[in-house]
C-alpha positions as CSV (number, residue, x, y, z in Angstrom):
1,X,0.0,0.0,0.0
2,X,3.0,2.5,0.6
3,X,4.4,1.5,-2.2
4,X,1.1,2.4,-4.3
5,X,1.2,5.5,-2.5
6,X,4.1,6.7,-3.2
7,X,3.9,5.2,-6.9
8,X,1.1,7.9,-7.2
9,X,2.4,10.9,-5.7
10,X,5.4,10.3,-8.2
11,X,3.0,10.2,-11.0
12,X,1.7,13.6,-9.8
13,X,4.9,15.2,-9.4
14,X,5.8,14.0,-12.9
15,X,2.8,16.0,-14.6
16,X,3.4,18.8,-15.9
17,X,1.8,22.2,-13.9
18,X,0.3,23.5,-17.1
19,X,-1.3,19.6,-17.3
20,X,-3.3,20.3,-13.9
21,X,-4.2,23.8,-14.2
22,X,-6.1,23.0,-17.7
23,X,-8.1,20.6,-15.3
24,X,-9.0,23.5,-12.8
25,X,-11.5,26.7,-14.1
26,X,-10.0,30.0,-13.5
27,X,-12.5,32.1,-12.1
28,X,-12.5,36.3,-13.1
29,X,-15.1,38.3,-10.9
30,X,-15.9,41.6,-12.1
31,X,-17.4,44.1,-9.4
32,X,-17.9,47.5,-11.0
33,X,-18.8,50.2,-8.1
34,X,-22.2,51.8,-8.3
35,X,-23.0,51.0,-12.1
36,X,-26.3,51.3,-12.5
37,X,-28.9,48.7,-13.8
38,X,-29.5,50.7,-17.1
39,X,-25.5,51.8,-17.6
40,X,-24.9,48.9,-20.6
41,X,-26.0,48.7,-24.1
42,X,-27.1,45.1,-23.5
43,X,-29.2,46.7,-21.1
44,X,-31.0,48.6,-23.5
45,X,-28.7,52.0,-22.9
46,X,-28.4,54.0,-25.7
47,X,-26.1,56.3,-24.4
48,X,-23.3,54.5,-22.7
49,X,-20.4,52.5,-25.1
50,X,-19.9,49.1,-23.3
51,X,-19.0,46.7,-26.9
52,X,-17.0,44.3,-24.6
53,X,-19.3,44.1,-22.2
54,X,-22.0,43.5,-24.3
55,X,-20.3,40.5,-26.0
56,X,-19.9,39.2,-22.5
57,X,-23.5,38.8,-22.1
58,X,-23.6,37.4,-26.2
59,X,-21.5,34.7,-24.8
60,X,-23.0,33.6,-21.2
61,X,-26.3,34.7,-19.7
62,X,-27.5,37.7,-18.6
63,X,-29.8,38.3,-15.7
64,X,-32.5,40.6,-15.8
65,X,-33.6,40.4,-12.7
66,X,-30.3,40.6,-10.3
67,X,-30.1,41.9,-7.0
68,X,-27.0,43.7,-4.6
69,X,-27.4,42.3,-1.2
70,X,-27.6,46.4,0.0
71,X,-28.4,49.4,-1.3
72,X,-24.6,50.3,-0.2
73,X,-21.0,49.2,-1.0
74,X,-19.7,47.6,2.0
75,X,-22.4,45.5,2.8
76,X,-23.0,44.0,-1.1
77,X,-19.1,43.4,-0.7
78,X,-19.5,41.0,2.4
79,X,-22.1,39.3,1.4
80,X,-20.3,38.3,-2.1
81,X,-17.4,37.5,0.5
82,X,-19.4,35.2,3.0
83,X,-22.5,34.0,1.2
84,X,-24.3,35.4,4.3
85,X,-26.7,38.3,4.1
86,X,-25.6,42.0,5.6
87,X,-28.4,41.6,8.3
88,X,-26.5,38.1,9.9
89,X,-22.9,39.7,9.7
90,X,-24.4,42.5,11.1
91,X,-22.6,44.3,8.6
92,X,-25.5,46.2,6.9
93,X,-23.5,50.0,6.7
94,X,-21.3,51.3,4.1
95,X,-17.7,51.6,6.2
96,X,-17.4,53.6,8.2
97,X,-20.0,55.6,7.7
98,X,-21.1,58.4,10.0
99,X,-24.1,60.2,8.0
100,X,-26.6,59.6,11.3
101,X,-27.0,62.9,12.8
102,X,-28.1,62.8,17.1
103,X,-30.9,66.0,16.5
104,X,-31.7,65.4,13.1
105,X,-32.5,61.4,12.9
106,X,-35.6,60.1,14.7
107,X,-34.2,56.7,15.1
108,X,-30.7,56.2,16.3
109,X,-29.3,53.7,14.2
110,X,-28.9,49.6,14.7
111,X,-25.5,48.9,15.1
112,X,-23.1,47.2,13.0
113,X,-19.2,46.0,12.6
114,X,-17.0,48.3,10.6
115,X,-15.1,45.2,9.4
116,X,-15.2,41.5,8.1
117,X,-14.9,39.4,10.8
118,X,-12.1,37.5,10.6
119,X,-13.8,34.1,11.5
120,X,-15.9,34.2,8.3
121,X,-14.3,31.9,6.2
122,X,-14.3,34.1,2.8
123,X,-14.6,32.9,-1.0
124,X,-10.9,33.4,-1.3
125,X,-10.1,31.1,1.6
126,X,-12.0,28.7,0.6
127,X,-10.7,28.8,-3.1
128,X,-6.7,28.9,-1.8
129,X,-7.6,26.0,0.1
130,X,-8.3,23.9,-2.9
131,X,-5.1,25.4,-4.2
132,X,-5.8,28.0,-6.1
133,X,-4.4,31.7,-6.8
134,X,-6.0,34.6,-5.1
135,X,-5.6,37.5,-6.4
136,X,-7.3,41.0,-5.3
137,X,-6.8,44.3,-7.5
138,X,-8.6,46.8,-6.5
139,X,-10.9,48.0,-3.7
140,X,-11.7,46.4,-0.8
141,X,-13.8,48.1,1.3
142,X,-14.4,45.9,4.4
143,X,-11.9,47.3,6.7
144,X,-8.2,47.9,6.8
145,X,-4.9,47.8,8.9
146,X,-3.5,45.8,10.7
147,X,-6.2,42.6,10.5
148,X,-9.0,43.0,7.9
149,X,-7.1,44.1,4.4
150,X,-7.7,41.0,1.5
151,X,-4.0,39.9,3.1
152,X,-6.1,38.6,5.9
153,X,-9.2,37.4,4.1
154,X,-7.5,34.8,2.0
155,X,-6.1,36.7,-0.8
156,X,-2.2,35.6,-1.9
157,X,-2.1,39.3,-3.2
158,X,-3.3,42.8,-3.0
159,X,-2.8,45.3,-5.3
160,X,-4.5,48.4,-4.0
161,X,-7.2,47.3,-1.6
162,X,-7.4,49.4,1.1
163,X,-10.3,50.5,4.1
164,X,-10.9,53.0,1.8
165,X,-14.5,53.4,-0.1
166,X,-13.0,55.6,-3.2
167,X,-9.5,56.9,-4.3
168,X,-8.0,60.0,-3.9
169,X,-8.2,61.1,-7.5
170,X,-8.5,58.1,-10.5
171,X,-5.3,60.4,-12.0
172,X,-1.6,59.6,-10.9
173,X,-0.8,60.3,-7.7
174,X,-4.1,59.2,-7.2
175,X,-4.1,61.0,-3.4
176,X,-6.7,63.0,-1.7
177,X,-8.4,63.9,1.5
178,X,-11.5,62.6,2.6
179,X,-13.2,64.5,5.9
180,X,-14.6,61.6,8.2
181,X,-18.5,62.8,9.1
182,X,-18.8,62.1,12.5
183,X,-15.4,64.4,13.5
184,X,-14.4,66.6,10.9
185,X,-10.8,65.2,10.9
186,X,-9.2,64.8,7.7
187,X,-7.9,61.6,6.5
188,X,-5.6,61.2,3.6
189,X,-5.9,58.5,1.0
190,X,-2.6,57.3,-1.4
191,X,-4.5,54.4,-3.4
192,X,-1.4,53.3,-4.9
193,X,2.1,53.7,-4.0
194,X,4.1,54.5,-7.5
195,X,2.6,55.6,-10.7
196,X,3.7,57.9,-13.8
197,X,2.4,61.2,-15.0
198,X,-0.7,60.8,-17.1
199,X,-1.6,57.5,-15.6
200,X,-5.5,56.5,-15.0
201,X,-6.2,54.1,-12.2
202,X,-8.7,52.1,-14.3
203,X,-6.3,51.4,-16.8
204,X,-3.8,51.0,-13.9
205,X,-5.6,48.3,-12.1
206,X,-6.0,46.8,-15.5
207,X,-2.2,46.4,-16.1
208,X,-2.2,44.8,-12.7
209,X,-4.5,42.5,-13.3
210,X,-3.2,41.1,-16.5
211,X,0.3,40.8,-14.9
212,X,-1.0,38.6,-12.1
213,X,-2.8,36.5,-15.0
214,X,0.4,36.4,-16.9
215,X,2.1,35.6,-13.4
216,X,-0.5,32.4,-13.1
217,X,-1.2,31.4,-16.2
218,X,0.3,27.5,-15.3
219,X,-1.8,27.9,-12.4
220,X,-5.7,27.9,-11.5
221,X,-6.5,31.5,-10.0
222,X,-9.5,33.0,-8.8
223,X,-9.0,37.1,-10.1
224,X,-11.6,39.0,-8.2
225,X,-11.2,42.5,-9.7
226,X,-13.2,44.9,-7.7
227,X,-12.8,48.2,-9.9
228,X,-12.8,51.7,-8.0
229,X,-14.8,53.2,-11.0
230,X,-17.5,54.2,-11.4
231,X,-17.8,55.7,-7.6
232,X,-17.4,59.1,-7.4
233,X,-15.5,61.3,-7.6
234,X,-16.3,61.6,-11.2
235,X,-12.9,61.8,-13.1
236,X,-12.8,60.4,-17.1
237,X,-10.2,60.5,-19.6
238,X,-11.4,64.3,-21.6
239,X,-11.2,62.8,-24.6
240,X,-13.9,60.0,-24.2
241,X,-15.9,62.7,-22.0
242,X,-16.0,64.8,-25.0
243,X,-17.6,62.2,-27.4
244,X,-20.8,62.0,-25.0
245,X,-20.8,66.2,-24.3
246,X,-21.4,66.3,-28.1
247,X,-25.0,64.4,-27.4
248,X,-27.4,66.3,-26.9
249,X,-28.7,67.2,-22.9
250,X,-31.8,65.6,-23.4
251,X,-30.5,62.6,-24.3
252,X,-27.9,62.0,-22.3
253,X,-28.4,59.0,-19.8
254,X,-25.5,60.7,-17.0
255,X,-23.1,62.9,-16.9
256,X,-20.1,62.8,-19.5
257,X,-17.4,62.7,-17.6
258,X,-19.3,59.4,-15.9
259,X,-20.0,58.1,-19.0
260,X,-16.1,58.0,-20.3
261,X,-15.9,56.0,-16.4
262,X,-18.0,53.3,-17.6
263,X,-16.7,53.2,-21.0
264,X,-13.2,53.0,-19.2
265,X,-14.3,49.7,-17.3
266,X,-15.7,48.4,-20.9
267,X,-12.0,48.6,-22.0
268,X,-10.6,47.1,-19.3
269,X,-13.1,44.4,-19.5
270,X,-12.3,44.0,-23.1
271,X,-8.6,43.7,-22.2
272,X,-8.9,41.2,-19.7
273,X,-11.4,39.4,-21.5
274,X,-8.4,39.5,-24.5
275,X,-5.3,38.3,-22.1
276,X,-7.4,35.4,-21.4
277,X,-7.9,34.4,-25.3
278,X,-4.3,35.3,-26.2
279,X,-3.2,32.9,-23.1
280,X,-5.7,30.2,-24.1
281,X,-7.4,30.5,-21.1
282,X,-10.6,31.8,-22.2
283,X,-12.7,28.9,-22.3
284,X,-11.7,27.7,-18.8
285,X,-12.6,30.6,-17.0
286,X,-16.0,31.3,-15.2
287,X,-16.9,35.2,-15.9
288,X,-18.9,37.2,-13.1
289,X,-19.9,41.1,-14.1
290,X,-21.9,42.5,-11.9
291,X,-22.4,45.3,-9.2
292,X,-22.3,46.4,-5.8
293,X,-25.5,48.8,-5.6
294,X,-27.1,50.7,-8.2
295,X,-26.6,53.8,-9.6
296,X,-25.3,56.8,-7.9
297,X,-28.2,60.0,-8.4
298,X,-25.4,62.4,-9.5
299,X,-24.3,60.6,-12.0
300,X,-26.0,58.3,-13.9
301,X,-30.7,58.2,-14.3
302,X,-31.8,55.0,-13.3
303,X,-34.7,55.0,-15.5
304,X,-37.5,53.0,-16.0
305,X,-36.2,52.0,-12.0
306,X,-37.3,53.9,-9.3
307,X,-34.6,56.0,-7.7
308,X,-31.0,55.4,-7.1
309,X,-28.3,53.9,-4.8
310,X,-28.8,54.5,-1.0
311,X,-32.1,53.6,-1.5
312,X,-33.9,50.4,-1.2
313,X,-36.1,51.0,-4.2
314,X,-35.5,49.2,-7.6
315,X,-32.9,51.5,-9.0
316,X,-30.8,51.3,-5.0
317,X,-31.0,47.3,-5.1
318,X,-31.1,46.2,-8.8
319,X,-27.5,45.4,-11.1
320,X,-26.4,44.3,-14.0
321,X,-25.1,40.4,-13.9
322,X,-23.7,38.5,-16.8
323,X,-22.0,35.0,-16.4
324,X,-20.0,33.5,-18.8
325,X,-19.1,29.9,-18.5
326,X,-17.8,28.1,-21.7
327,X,-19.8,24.8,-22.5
328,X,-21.8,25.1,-19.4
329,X,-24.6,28.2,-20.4
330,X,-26.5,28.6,-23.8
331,X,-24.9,31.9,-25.4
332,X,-26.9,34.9,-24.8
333,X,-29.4,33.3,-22.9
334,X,-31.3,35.5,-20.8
335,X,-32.9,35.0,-17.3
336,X,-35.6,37.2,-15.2
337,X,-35.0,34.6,-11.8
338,X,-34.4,36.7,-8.9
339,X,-30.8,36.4,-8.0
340,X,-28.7,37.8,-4.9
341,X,-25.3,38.5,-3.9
342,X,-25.2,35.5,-1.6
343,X,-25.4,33.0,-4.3
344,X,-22.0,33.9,-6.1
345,X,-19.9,31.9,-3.7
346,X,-22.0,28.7,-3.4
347,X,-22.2,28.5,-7.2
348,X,-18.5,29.1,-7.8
349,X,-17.9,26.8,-5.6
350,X,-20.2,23.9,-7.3
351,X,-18.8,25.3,-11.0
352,X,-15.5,24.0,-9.7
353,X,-16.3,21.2,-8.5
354,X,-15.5,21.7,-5.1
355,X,-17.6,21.1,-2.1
356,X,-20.5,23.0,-0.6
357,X,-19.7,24.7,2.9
358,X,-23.7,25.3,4.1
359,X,-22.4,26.3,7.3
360,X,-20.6,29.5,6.3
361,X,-23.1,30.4,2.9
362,X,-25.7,30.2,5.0
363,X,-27.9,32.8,2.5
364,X,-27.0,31.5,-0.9
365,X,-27.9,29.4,-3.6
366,X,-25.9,27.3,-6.1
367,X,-26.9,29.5,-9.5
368,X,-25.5,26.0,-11.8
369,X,-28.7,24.3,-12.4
370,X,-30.1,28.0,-13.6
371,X,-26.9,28.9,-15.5
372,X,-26.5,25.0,-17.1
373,X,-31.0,25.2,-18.1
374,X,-30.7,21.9,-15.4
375,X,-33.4,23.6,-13.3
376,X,-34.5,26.9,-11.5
377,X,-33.6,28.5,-8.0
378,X,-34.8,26.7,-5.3
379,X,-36.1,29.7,-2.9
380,X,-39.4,31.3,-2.2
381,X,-37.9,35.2,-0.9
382,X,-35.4,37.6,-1.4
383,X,-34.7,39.7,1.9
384,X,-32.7,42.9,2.6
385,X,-32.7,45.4,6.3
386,X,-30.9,48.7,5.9
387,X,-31.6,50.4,9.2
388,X,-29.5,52.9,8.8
389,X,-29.5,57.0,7.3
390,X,-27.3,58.2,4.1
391,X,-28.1,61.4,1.9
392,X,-28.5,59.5,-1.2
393,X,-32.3,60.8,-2.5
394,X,-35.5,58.6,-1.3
395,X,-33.5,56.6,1.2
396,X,-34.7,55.5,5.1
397,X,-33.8,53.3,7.1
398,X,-36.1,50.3,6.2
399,X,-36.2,46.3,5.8
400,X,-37.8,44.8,2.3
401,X,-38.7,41.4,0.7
402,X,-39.4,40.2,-2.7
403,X,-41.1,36.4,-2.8
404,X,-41.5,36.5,-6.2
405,X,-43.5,39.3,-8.5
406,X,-44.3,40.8,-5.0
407,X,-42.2,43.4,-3.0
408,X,-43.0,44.6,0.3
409,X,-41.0,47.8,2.0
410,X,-41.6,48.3,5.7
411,X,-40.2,52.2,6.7
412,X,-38.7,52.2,10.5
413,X,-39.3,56.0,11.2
414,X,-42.9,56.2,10.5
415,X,-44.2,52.1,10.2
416,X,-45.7,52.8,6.7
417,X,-45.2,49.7,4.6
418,X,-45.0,50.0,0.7
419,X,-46.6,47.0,-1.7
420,X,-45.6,46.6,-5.3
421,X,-46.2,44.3,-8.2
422,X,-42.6,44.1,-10.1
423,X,-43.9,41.9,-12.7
424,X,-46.3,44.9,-14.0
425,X,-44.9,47.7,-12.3
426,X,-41.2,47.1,-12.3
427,X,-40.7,51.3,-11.6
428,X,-42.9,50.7,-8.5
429,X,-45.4,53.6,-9.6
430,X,-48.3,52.0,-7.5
431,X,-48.5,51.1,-3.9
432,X,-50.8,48.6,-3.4
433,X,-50.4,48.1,0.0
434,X,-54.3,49.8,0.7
435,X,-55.8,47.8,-2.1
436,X,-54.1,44.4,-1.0
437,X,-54.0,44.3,3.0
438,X,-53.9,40.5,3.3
439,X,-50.3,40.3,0.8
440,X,-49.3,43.0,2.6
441,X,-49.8,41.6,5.9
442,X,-48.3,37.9,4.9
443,X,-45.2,39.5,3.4
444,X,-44.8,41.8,6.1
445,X,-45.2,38.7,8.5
446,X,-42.4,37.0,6.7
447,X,-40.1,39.8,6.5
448,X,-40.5,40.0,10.6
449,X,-39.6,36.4,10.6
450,X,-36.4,36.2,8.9
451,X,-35.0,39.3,10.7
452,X,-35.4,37.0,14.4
453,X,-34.1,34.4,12.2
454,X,-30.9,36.1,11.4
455,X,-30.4,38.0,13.8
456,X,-31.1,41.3,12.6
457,X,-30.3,44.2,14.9
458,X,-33.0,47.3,14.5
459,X,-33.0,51.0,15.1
460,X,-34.1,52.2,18.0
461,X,-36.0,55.9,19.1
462,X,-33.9,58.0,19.6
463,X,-34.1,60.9,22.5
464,X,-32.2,63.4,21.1
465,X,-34.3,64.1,18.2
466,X,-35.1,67.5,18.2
467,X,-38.7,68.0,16.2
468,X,-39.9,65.5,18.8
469,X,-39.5,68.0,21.8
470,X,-40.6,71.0,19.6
């Protein structure tokens, strides 16, 4: 028996590296930073330029109906990183926020972690376990120095990730102050430690990215590349920002300069998407594009969706998502199941055949049996509890479910709950919470249920509101 055992290892040794990583899928996980649901030509846009984004979607499936696990960065990012919803991390707050004012808010808000906690086992760990590259370019989000960076979350590399929420500037030095809201204190943020005159940190990130593919080419690697773009502040290349001044103000979609942004991550996408074919890679690697929230109210109109990220309306939750998985998905299929956050790392997981960890994706569902036409998504509801204040427009702190056409939003402050029907009224124009008080009452009964389930922690009155003592 020793003998065979050894016999074997030998065998293993003997073949070649490039010979096991063409048995292995590479995994490439696009996050774009508040793109909005309508920001893609395959999307329907007629405004923004997104050609290699669009033949993503040609050449795997594209979701209509996708869904951020928050209406905020930092929370969409754990969830992706856990397979657990906001709401059990008790991460449910863009970090490290600090928009709740003591007079002005009459709740005080739930509380929350302003990092990942370090006993989550992440995708990445779970992916370097089975021996693969990690590799992180980009932000990060979930807390910094000196225990929650991508360093400590499983990732063999870092290039750029930081506590921070946005760069200093997307041009070389890339360095800028950001005042933190609850003290007025200034903090400084240096995205990236070297650069050259002229440089764009889109393109940037790129070029780091397609060295680390070069670097692991022999090798299975899982590249999550979670772009700073298209977050504020809004900073394109003038010459792409011109092309889209030219158009008309009525028919512009956004703002230029945040339309030469997106077009930006096209090329980027495009570029990766072209290192893979020129390394023979490309039909071994699982493709993710998708986004954190939706689209930010200053730059981009969320239209036919009802407003914009912060807020836990259509155009808040709603994203793009287009998977790509070579032999596995009918090409440009299209999908309208409802889809979360949670579900990425239980179905990358499965795609590479590796095995299921229930206890740590607690929230998510294997997508495979959706993405290979097998079968559909086993779950009845889709749940989400932001009790927390930003200054995005048509934002409060509120909880919502969706179990299937319907969506229920219950408000904190004032109690009011909102019913809509997505499959008719996907812009949620009418509330038919009046009209239908026995769905409203069932979903709202539900919605109550899974927050004890999970453990969700809710705002509470606050004392120091001031129109409350006027």
């Amino acid at each position: 028996m020793i003998r065979y055992v050894r016999l074997v290892l030998g065998l293993l040794a003997l073949w070649p590296a490039s010979a096991w990583a063409q048995a292995k899928l590479n995994v490439v996980f696009f996050l774009v930073d508040d793109l909005g649901w309508m920001d893609l030509g395959c999307q329907g846009s007629k405004y923004y330029h997104t050609p290699n984004i669009d033949r993503l979607a040609e050449e795997g499936m594209r979701f209509t109906d996708a869904y951020a696990a928050c209406n905020v960065c930092s929370p969409t990012r754990a969830a992706i990183m856990t397979g657990k919803y906001p709401a059990r991390l008790m991460l449910t707050q863009w970090l490290p926020a600090g928009r709740w004012q003591p007079q002005g808010h009459r709740l005080r808000e739930a509380r929350f972690l302003r990092s990942l906690p370090l006993e989550e086992i992440t995708l990445a760990e779970a992916l370097r376990e089975a021996g693969y590259a990690t590799l992180h370019v980009g932000k990060w989000h979930l807390g910094g120095p000196p225990f929650s960076l991508p360093e400590q979350h499983g990732f063999d590399r870092n290039v750029a990730g930081s506590e921070h929420g946005a760069p200093g500037g997307y041009w070389y030095p890339y360095t800028g102050k950001w005042t933190i809201p609850t003290t007025g204190s200034k903090v400084v943020k240096r995205t990236l430690p070297d650069g050259k005159e002229g440089e764009y940190l889109t393109d940037r990130l790129t070029d780091e990215a397609i060295k680390l593919i070069r670097e692991n080419k022999v090798r299975p690697f899982f590249l999550y590349f979670p772009y700073y773009a298209v977050h504020a502040p809004l900073q394109g290349k003038r010459e792409m920002a011109a092309r889209y001044e030219r158009v008309p103000e009525a028919k512009r979609q956004g703002k230029p300069r945040y339309a030469a942004m997106v077009e930006s991550v096209d090329e980027s996408v495009g570029r990766i998407m072209g290192t893979l074919q020129q390394l023979g890679l490309s039909e071994r690697t699982l493709v993710v594009f998708t986004s954190d929230n939706g689209g930010f109210a200053s730059a981009t109109n969320n239209a036919p969706l009802r407003a914009n990220k912060g807020s836990n309306y259509e155009g808040g939750l709603r994203v793009p998502l287009i998977v790509k998985w070579p032999g596995k998905i009918l090409t440009g299929s299209v999908t309208d199941a409802p889809v979360i956050s949670t579900d990425f790392y239980p179905t990358i997981l499965e795609a590479l055949g590796l095995p299921a960890r229930p206890h740590q994706h607690l929230d998510g569902v294997s997508l495979v049996p959706l993405l290979t036409g097998r079968g559909m998504v086993d779950r009845e509801s889709l749940y989400w509890h932001y009790p927390h204040y930003n200054r995005h427009p048509s934002s409060s702190p509120s909880g919502v479910i969706r179990q299937g056409k319907w969506k229920l939003i219950e408000h904190f402050e004032t109690g009011k709950r909102e019913l809509f029907d997505l499959g008719e009224d996907p812009g949620e124009a009418k509330d038919l919470a009046e009209a239908l008080p026995e769905i409203t009452r069932k979903l709202h009964a539900d919605l109550v249920a899974w927050r004890i389930e999970v453990g969700a922690d809710m705002p509470r009155n606050n004392p120091e509101y001031l129109n409350d003592k006027k």
